[in-house]
N, C-alpha and C positions, 0 to 999 in steps of 0.2 A: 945073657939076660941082664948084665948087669951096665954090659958096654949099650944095650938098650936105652935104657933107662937112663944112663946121662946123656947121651945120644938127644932122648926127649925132653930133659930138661934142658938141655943146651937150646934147643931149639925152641920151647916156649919163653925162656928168659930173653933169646933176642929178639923174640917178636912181639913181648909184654916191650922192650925198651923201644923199638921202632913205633910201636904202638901210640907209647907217652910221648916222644919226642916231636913226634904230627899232632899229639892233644895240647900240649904246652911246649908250643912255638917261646922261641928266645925273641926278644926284640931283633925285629926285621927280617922275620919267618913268621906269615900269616896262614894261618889253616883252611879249609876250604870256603869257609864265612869271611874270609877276608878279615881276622881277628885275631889274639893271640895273647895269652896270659904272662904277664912281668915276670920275668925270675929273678933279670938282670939290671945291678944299677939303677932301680926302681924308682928310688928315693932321689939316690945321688944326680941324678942324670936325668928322671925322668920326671922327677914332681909327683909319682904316684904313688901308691901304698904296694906294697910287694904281692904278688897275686891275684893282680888285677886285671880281667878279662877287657878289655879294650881295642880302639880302631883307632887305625893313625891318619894324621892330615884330615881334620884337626883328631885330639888325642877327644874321644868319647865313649860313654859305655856302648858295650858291645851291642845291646838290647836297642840301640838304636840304628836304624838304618841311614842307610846311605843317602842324603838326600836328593832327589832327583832333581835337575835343573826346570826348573816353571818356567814351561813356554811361553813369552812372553803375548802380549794380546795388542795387534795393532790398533793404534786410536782410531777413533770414528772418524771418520774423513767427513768436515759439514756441509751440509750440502746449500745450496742456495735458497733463499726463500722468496715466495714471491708475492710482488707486490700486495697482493689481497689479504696475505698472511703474515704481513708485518704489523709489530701491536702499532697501534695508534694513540696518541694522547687523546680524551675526550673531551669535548668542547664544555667548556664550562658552561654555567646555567644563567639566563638572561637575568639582569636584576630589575625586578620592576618596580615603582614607584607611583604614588598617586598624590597629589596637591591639590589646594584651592585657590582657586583666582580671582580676584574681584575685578571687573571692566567696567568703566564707565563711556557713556553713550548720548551721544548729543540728541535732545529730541526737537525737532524744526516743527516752526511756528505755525500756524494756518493764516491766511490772509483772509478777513471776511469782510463785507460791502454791506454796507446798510446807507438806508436811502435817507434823503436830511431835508426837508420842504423850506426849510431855511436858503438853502443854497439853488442859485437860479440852476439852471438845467442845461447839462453842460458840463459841470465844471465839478470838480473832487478836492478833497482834504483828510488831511489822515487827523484822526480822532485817538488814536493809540498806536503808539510803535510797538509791536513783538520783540519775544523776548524768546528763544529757547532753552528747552527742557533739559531734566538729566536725569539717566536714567540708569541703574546700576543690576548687572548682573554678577550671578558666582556660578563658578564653571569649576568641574571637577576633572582633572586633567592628569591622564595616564602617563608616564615614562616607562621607554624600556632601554635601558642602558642608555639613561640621557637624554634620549631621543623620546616627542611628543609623539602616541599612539594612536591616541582620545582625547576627544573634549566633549565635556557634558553638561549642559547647563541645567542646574538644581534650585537655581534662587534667582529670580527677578522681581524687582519694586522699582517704583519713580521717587527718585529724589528729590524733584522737583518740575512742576506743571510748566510745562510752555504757557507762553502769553501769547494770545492770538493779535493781528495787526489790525484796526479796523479803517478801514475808509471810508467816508463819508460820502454819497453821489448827490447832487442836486437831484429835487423836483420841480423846484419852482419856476414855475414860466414867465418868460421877459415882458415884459411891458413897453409900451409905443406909445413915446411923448410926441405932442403934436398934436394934430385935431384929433376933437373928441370922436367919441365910438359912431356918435349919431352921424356925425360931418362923413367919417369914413366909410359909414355905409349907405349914403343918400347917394357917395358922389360917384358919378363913374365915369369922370373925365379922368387927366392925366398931369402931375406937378408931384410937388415934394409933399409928401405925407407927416415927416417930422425925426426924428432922432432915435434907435434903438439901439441899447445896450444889453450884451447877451455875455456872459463871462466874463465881461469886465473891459470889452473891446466896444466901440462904437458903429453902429451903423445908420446910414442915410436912407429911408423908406422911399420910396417911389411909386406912386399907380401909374399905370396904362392901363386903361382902360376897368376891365375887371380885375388886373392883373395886379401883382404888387412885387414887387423887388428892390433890394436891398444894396448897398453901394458902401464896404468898408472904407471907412476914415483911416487913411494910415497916418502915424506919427510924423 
């Protein structure tokens, strides 16, 4: 009974020490967690507090896992873009602009004829020379980027009247020196009737018969 009995404790005592000895691993004997508590050289050797449950490479608590390596993630490969879907700078905004102008304008004269009983018939004189007018507009005038868009006129006056040109025409009808009116109509033979001047030129009168005709004096 008694060679039992240490028999039993022989045999509990070496499997309580097998026991502790897989619980608290010595440095470089890890337990099945891959871990293992300092006994040894703690301090001296190891920079830890003595009893410290811990993982080596690197030395950290044991309550931390082992970090798994992070798969890394291949970069997006870029892909091409096409032309429709490239940004674009935007066209800037047109500047517009508006002015006023003033323009002057020649206004042409009119020529007018009036008749003169003074003057034999025939023959003309100018009584007034013309003068032209002037005449001024305002125009309101668009720019777009510099460039003339519009023109618009907003304001016209005369600045000044033309002057018309006049010419004077004879009425007055020439006269026939030589025989008097009565001789010239008595007679109806044929000679020299007498001198006529008609614009300031001379002519020689002639009858035949009924007939009368006239024969320029040249210089």
């Amino acid at each position: 009974m008694k060679k039992i009995f240490l028999m039993s404790t022989f045999i509990f005592t070496f499997g309580l020490i097998i026991g502790i000895s897989y619980t608290f691993a010595h440095p470089g004997n890890t337990d099945s967690s891959g871990c293992h508590t300092c006994r040894t050289n703690c301090t001296e050797k190891w920079g830890i507090p003595y009893g410290y449950y811990y993982r080596h490479n690197p030395v950290r608590p044991c309550s931390e896992s082992t970090p798994s390596p992070t798969p890394s993630t291949p970069a997006p490969t870029p892909q091409p873009t096409s032309p429709s879907e490239s940004p674009t700078t935007p066209a800037p905004e047109p500047k517009y602009e508006t002015k006023t102008e003033k323009v002057t304008e020649e206004i042409s004269f009119e020529t007018k004829y009036e008749e003169d009983s003074d003057l034999e018939e025939g023959t003309t004189t100018v009584k007034q020379e013309g003068e032209n007018g002037i005449k001024e507009k305002t125009f309101e005038v668009t720019y777009k980027d510099g460039i003339e868009v519009s023109r618009k006129c907003i304001d016209e006056k005369i600045a000044k009247n033309s002057v018309p040109k006049i010419i004077a025409k004879g009425t007055k009808k020439p006269e026939v020196k030589g025989a008097s009116t009565k001789e010239q109509e008595g007679s109806t033979g044929s000679g020299l009737l007498g001198l006529l001047f008609v614009g300031g030129m001379g002519y020689l009168v002639f009858r035949f018969g009924k007939k009368l005709k006239a024969k320029y004096l040249s210089k």
